[in-house]
Every structure is written in C-alpha cells, then in structure tokens.
C-alpha positions in Angstrom: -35.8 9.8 -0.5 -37.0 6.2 -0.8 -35.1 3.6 0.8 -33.2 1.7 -1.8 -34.0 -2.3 -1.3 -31.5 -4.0 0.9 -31.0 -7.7 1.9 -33.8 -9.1 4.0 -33.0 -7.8 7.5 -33.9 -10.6 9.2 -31.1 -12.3 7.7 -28.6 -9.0 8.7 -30.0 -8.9 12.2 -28.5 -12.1 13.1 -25.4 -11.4 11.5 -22.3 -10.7 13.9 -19.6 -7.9 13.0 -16.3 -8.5 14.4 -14.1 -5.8 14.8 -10.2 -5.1 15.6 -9.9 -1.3 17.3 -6.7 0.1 18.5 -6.8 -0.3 22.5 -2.8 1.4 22.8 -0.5 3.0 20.8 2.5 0.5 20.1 6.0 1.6 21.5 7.8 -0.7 18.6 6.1 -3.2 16.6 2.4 -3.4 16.7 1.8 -6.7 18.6 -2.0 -8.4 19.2 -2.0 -6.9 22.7 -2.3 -3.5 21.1 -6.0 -4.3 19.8 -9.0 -5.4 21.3 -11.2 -7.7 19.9 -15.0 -6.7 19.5 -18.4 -8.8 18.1 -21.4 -6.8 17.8 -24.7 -7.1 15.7 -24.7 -6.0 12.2 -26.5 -2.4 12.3 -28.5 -1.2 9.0 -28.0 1.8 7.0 -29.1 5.7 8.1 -30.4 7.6 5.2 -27.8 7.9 2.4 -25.9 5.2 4.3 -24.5 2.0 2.8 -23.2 -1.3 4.6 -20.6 -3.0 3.0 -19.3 -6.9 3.2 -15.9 -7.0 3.3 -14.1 -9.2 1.6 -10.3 -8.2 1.8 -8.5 -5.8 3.4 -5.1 -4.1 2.3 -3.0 -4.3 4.7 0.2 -1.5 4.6 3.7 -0.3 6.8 1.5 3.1 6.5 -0.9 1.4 8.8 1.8 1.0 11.2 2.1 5.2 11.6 -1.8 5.9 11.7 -1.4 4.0 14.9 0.9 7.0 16.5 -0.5 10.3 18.1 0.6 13.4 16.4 0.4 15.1 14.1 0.7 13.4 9.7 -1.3 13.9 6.5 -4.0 11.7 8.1 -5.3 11.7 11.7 -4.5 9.1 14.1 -6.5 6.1 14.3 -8.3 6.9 17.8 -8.2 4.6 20.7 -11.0 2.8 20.9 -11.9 3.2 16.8 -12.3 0.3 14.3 -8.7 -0.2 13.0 -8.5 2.0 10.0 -7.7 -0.4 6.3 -8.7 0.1 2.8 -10.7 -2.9 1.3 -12.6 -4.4 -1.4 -16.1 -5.2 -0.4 -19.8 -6.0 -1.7 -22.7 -3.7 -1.1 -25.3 -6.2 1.4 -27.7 -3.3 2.2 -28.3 0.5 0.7 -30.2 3.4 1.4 -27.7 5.6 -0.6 -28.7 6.0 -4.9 -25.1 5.9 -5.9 -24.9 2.3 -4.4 -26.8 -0.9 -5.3 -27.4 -4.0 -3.1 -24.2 -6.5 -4.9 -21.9 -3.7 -5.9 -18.9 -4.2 -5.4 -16.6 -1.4 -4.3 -13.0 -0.1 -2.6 -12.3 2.0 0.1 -11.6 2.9 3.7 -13.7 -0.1 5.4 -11.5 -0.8 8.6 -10.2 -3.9 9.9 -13.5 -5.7 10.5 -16.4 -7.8 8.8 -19.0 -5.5 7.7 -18.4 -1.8 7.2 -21.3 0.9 8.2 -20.1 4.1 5.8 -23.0 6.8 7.0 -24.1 9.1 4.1 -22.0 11.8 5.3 -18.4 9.8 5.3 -19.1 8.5 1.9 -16.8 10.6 0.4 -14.3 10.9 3.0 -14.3 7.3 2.8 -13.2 7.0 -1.1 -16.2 4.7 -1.4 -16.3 3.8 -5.0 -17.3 1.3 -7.4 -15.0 -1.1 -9.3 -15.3 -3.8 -11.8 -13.7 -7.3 -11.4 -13.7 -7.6 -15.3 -11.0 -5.3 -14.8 -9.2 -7.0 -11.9 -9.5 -9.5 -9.3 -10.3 -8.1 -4.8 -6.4 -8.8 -4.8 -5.5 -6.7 -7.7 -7.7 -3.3 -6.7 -5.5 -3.4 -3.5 -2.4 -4.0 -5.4 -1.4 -2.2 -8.5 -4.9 -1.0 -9.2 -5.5 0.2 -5.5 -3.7 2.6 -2.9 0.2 0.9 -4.1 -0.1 1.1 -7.6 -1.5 4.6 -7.4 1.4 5.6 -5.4 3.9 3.8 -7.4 2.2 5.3 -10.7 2.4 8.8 -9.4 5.3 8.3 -7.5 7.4 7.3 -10.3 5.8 9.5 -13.3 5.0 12.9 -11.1 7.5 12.9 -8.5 10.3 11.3 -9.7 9.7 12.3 -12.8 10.8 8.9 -14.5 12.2 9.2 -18.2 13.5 7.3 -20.8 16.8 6.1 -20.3 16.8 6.7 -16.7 18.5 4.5 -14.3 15.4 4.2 -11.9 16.5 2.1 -8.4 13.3 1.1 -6.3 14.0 -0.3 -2.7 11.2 -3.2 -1.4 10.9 -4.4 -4.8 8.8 -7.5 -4.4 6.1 -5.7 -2.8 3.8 -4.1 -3.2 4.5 -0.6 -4.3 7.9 -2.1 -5.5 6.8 -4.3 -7.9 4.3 -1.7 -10.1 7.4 0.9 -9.6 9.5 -1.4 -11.7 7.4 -2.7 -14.0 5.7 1.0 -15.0 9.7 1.7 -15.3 10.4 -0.6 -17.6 7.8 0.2 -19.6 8.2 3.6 -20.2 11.4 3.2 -21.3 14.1 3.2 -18.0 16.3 0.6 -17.0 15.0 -0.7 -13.6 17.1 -2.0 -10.5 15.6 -3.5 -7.4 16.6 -4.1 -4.2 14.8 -6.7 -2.2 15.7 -9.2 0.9 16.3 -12.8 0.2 17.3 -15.0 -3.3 13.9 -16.0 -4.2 12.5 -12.4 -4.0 14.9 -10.8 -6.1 14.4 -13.8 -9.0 10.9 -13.3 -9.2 11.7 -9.7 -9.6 13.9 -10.2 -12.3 12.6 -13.0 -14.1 8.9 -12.5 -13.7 8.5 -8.7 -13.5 11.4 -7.9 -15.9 13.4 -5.7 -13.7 17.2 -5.4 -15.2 18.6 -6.4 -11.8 18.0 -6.8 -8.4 19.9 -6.6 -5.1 19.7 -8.8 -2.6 20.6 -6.7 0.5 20.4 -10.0 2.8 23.2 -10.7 1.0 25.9 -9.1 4.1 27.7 -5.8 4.3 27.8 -4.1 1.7 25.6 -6.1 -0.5 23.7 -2.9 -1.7 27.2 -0.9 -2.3 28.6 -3.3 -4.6 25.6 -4.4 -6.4 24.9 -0.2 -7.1 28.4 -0.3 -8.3 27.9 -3.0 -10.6 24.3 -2.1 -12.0 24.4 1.9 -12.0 28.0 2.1 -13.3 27.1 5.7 -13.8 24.5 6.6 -11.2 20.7 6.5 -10.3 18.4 8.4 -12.0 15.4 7.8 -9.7 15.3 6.7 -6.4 12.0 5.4 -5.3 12.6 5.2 -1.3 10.0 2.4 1.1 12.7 2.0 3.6 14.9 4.2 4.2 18.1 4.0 6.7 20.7 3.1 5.9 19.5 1.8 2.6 18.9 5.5 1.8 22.2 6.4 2.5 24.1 3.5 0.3 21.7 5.0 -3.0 22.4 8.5 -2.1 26.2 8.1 -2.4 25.0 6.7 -5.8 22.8 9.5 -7.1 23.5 11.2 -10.8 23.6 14.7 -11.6 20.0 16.1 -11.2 18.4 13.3 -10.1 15.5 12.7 -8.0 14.8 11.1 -4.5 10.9 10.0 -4.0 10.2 9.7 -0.3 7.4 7.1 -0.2 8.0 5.2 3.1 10.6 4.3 5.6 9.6 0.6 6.8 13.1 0.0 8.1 12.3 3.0 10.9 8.5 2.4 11.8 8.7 0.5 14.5 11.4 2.3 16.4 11.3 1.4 19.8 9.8 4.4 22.1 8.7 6.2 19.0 12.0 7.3 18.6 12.6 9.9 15.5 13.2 7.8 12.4 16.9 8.1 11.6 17.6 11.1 8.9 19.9 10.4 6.1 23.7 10.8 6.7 24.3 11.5 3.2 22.5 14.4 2.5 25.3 16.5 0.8 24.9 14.7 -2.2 22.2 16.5 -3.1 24.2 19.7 -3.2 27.2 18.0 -5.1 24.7 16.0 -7.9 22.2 19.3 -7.9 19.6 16.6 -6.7 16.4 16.9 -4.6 14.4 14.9 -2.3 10.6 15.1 -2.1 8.1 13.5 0.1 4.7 11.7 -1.8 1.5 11.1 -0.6 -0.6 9.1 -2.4 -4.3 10.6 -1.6 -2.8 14.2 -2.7 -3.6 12.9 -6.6 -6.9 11.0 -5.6 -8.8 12.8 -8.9 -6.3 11.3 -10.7 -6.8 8.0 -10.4 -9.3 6.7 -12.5 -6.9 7.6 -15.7 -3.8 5.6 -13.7 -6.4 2.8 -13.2 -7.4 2.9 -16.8 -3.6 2.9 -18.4 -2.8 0.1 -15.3 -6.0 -2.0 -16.4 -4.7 -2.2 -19.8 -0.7 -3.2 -18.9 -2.5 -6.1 -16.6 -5.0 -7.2 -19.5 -2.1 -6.9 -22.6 0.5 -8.7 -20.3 3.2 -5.8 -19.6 2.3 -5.7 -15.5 1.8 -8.2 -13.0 0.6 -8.2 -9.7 1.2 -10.7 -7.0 -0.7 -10.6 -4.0 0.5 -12.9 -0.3 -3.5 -13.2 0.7 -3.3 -14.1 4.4 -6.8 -15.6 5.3 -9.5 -15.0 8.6 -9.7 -12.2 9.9 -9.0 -13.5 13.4 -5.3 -13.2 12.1 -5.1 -9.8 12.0 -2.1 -9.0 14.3 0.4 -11.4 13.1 -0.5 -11.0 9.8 0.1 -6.8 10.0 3.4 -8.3 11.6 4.6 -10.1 8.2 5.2 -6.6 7.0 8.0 -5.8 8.7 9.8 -8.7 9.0 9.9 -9.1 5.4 8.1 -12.3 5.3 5.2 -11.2 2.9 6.2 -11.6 -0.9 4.2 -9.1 -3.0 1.0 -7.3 -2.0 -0.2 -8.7 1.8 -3.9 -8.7 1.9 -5.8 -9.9 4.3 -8.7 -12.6 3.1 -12.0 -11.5 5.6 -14.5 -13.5 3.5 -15.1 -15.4 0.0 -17.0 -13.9 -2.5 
C-alpha cells in the first residue's frame, strides 16, 4: 500500500522518546528504583504502523499487578519493556489507512512520550479513534475510558444494579467510584460511598449526588456504624476496589440475594513479599443471604463499549455524570505520581499530563 503522509521526518528524527520500563518486580509498593529511565530517537512507522504523541496517560492500582510475574487475565509487564498504560494521544505519523496524521485516539500507549503501535499490535492494542466533542484527554480515561467501562459494566452486568437497590461502592472519589455512583443513581438505586478523608466524601455527596458516604478515616468502626445507619436494611450491591477488611465490614451487611462485584483490592496490592492478598473472613454470609461473589474484568466486554460510551457521553453532555480527573503533570514524575494511588492522596481519576495538546 501507499504510505499515508506523515509529519516531515526531519522534524521526527530529532525528536527524543523517553521511556519508563520495569527494571524489577516491586516486593511492596512500586518505588522509582523499580524503573529505569530510557531516551531514544523517535523511530517511524513499519507498514500498517502508526506513531502516536501522547498526551496523557491513565494511570491505575491495576498497573500495580501487571508489574508481578505470574500468571492474571493479562501478561506481566516484562522486564526491560516500556511500562504498560492506557492513554490518550494524537496520530504524528501513519502508514496504516484506518489512521490519519492529527487523529486523535486511546489505547495501550505505555508510560512514555511517543508510542510506535506496529501494524500487527494495532488491535491488541485497542487503538481507536475518539472525539473531544464528546469529551476532554481527562474524560476518555475517566468515565469514558478503561474506569467508566468497568464501573458501567460492573454495576449493570455484574451486579446487576436495579431500581430500588441499596448499591454500596468502596473508593468512591475515584475513579471507578465515582461513575459507579453516579450510573446508580441514575438508574434508580440509592447510592452509598465509602471514601477516606472529609473532603472526599462531601464532594461525593454534594457534587456527584451519592445518598451518603462513609468516611472510613473516620476510626474503628467508622464503616460498621455508618452501614448501620445508611443500609438500615442491607446492601443490595457491593461494588468492591479494596477489599480487606473493608470487604468484610459490607459483607456482614449484605441483603438476601445480593450481589458482591470483585473489581479490585487496592488495600492488598502492595503486600510486602507478594504475599497472598488477604481472603475475606466473612464469607458465610453468602450462604446465609443466598448471595454471590463474582470477579469483573473490564476488557472481557470490550465490543461493548462504544454503546456504554454513547449512553455515558450523553449523562456528561445533559449534566447527570461528572467526571473529575487529579492530572499530575511531566512525565519525569512517573513513580511518585503511580505512588498517589495507594496512599489515597489522588482525588478522582489520576492521569498523568505527558504533553499539551
């Protein structure tokens, strides 16, 4: 095929990629010593290729576990490989006919300036084209991106959300948290968070309309009582990010048939010595509430997506959602930034600013 124009290469050629790769596997939390730092020339396009500009990356507690050998619903990250992010970036050069020179478009781009996607990981790569008339970088990583697919699926297919459903979501100010919620309230159910810190759970409630949130900072048995007070008669839906012994307080909370969604356990990621995340002590109360507990992963509805985009697109545009993004800028910041995650500092989607548009 004919090569599809690109930028002028001479300007390319002098350009300089910078990459993060994963030099060792973290034992606990993922620390700047665990990367190495790379700058290498901008390389063009194979046949079918495309080179993409990033401009922000998403930056996810699921990133933490792609960093551990074994075996999960993805492969490890390798060591030695560009570390693995979704992102929003603009097409600088093209020699594949799907993709145009200043289109701009999401997908699995790494933790680096430019991305090289050959022809043949294209696919693989989810490379597609968006529109910001639809949404802003910030929002296709947020509740039109990777979270608000999982929180859309999550709630509807999973947990099988319904109206008049007590639905209780745990990391409610970020990112998956927040479009759980909110797509709650909207169909119909009455929405509880549970999020760390004063400020966190009043945005939740007075910006994103949640019926309550729990402020687990709040000391020992913070969550118990505030379940007690909120689900007088029991959750419905449990939407799960952290599990521990936050999963255990809900579960001695659950309703007859409800339903447990196993999104994410932030609270037992960075286990020291990659020691086996913590199961739940409570487990009988499935048998005595006829309940059940199912893991979700979010690529497993991936043809799906352009329809949760679409209904997504039009809460954002009529009002109903909001999304809040915690941009971290320079890609030099990496590390510490991936850090925020798990100390709870981030409030809302953490995205990490590689460049300006």
């Amino acid at each position: 095929m004919a090569a599809i124009p690109t930028e002028p290469e001479t300007a390319m050629s002098t350009a300089t990629n910078r990459q993060f790769r994963l030099a060792s596997r973290p034992r606990g939390a993922a620390t700047r010593e665990n990367f190495s730092f790379h700058a290498e020339p901008v390389a063009q396009p194979a046949e079918d290729g495309v080179l993409v500009k990033n401009l922000m990356l998403s930056l996810d507690p699921a990133m933490r576990g792609w960093m551990n050998e074994g075996r999960s619903y993805i492969p490890p990250v390798g060591i030695g490989e560009v570390m693995r992010a979704g992102g929003v970036g603009r097409v600088v050069a093209s020699r594949n006919a799907a993709f145009a020179v200043g289109d701009v478009v999401h997908g699995t781009l790494g933790v680096q300036d430019y991305a090289l996607v050959p022809g043949d990981e294209v696919k693989r790569s989810g490379l597609v084209k968006i529109d910001l008339g639809v949404g802003t970088p910030g929002q296709w990583l947020n509740v039109l991106g990777m979270p608000g697919m999982t929180g859309y699926f999550g709630l509807l297919d999973v947990g099988l959300a319904q109206a008049g459903d007590t639905v209780v979501v745990s990391g409610a100010a970020g990112a998956v948290g927040q479009t759980v919620g909110q797509l709650a309230k909207i169909k119909g159910c009455r929405a509880i968070g549970i999020a760390g810190g004063p400020a966190k759970c009043e945005w939740v409630v007075k910006e994103l309309g949640f019926d309550a949130c729990i402020d687990y900072k709040a000391g020992p048995g913070a969550v118990r009582e505030g379940l007690k007070e909120h689900a007088p008669k029991g959750v419905d839906v449990y939407f799960d990010n952290v599990g521990g012994e936050i999963l255990d307080t809900v579960m001695a909370k659950l309703a007859r048939k409800a339903r447990i969604v196993i999104c994410g356990a932030i609270s037992q990621y960075n286990n020291a010595n990659s020691a086996p995340a913590a199961g739940p002590r409570n487990y009988l109360s499935l048998l005595v509430n006829r309940a059940r507990m199912e893991g979700m992963v979010v690529f497993d509805y991936a043809d799906r997506y352009p329809v949760a985009i679409a209904e997504m697109a039009g809460y954002l545009k009529d009002g109903r959602m909001k999304s809040r993004e915690d941009i971290v800028p320079g890609l030099e910041n990496f590390p510490e930034a991936l850090g925020k995650l798990f100390s709870g500092e981030n409030f809302g989607k953490l995205v990490l600013e590689v460049a300006q548009d």
